[in-house]
Structure formats: C-alpha cells, structure tokens
C-alpha positions as CSV (number, residue, x, y, z in Angstrom):
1,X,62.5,-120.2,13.2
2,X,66.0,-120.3,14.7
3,X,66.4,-116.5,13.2
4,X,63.8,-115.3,14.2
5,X,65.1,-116.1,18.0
6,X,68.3,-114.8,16.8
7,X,66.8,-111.4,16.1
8,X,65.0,-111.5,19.3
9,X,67.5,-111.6,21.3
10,X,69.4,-109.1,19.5
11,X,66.4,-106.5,19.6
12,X,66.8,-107.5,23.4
13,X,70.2,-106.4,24.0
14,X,69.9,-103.8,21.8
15,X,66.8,-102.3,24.2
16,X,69.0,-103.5,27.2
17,X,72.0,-101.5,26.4
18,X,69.8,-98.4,25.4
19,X,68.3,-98.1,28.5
20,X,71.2,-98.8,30.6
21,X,72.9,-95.5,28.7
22,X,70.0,-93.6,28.4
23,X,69.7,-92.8,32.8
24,X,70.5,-89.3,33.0
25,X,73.5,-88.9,35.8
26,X,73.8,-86.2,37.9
27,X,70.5,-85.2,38.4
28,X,68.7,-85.1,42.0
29,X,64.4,-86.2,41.4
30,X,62.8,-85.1,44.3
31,X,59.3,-87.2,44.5
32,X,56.4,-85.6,47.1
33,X,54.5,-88.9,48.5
34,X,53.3,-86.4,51.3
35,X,49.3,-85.3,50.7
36,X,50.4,-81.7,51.5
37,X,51.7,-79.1,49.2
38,X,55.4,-78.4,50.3
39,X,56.4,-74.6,50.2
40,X,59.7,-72.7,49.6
41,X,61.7,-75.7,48.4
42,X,65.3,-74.8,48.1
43,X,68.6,-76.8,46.9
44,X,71.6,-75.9,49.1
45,X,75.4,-76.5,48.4
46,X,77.9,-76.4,51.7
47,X,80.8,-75.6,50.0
48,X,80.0,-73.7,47.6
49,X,77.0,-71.8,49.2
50,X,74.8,-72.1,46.4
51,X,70.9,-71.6,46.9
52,X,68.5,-72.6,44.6
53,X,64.9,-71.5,45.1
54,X,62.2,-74.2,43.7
55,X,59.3,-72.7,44.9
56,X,56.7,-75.5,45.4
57,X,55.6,-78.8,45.2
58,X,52.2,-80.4,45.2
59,X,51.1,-83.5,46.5
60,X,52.1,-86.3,44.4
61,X,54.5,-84.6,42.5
62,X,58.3,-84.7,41.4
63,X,60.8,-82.1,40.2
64,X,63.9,-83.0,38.4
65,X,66.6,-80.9,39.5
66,X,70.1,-80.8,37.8
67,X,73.2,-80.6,40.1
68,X,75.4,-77.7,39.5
69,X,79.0,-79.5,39.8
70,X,82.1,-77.0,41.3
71,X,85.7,-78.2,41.0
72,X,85.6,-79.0,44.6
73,X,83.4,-81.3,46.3
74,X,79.7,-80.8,47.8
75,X,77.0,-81.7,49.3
76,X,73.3,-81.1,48.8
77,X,70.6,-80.2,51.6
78,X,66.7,-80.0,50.4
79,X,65.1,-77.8,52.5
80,X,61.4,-77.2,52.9
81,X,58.5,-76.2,54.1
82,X,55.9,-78.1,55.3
83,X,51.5,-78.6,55.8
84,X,52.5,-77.6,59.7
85,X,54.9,-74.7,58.8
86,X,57.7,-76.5,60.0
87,X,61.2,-76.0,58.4
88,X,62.9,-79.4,57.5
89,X,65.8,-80.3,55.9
90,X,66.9,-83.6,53.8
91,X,71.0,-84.5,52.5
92,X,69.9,-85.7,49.1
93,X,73.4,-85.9,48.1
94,X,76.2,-86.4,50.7
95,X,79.0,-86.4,48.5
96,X,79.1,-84.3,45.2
97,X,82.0,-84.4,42.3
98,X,82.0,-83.5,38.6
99,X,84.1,-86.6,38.5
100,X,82.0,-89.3,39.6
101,X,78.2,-87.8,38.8
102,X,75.0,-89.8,39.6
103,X,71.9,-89.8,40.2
104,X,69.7,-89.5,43.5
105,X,66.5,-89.9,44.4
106,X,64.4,-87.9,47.5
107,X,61.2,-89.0,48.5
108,X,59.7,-86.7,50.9
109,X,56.6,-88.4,52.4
C-alpha cells in the first residue's frame, strides 16, 4: 500500500513539473469576451515600428500571437476595431526583451 502512495506522489510531481515547463513564454493570447466581431486587429511595436495585421476576431474567440523580440526593448499596442466603428487601442505588453520573455494575456470585452 505504502508504494503505491509512493508512486502517486511521484506521478504527481512528475505532472507538476511538466506543466510548469510546458507554458509557452513570450507569446501575447488575445481573448474576445465582447459579443461583437472585432475588425482590423493589428500588433504594433514602438521601437521598432513593426505592424502586424491580424485581421479579425469573432465573438468569443482567442488568437495566439507570438512576439517578435529585437535586440532592443519594446512595447506592444493592440489595436482594433470595434461593433461602433471606433478605433481603440490596448498595451498588451509594456515592456518587451528577448532576455526576460513571458507571456501576456488581453481580454478585450
């Protein structure tokens, strides 16, 4: 009996540790909680002036989008377009470096 608790709680770390490695880092998921198709999403850089065109993203939906690192420091804008045809904007990353990559998470509602 005693090894059979021994192997569960090595199967436990083991899954533990897995999953803990496994999270994919610098990556930016944007989530749509909004009801409303959003149109003309686009990834902007500052520094580096990068735009990246999406296209767009229906109601209860979420795009994973890799960040493109520089050897300089960033930032990321998401802008869109909304249900009213209004232009927004969102800083899903306020600080970007190839050196210290993670991961973010934008929920637009």
């Amino acid at each position: 009996m005693l090894k059979y608790g021994v192997m569960l709680g090595v199967l436990a770390l083991l899954l533990t540790a897995y999953t803990i490695h496994s999270q994919e880092k610098g990556i930016i998921i944007i989530n749509n909680d909004s009801d409303y198709l959003l149109s003309d999403v686009k990834v902007k850089y500052t520094s580096a002036k990068r735009v990246d065109a999406l296209g767009n993203l229906p109601a209860h939906t979420s795009y994973t989008y890799k960040i493109h690192y520089t050897d300089s420091e960033d930032s990321v804008t998401i802008h869109y377009t909304d249900h009213e045809q209004r232009t927004r904007s969102v800083t899903a990353v306020p600080y970007a470096g190839k050196y210290d990559k993670q991961s973010y998470v934008v929920n637009i509602n």
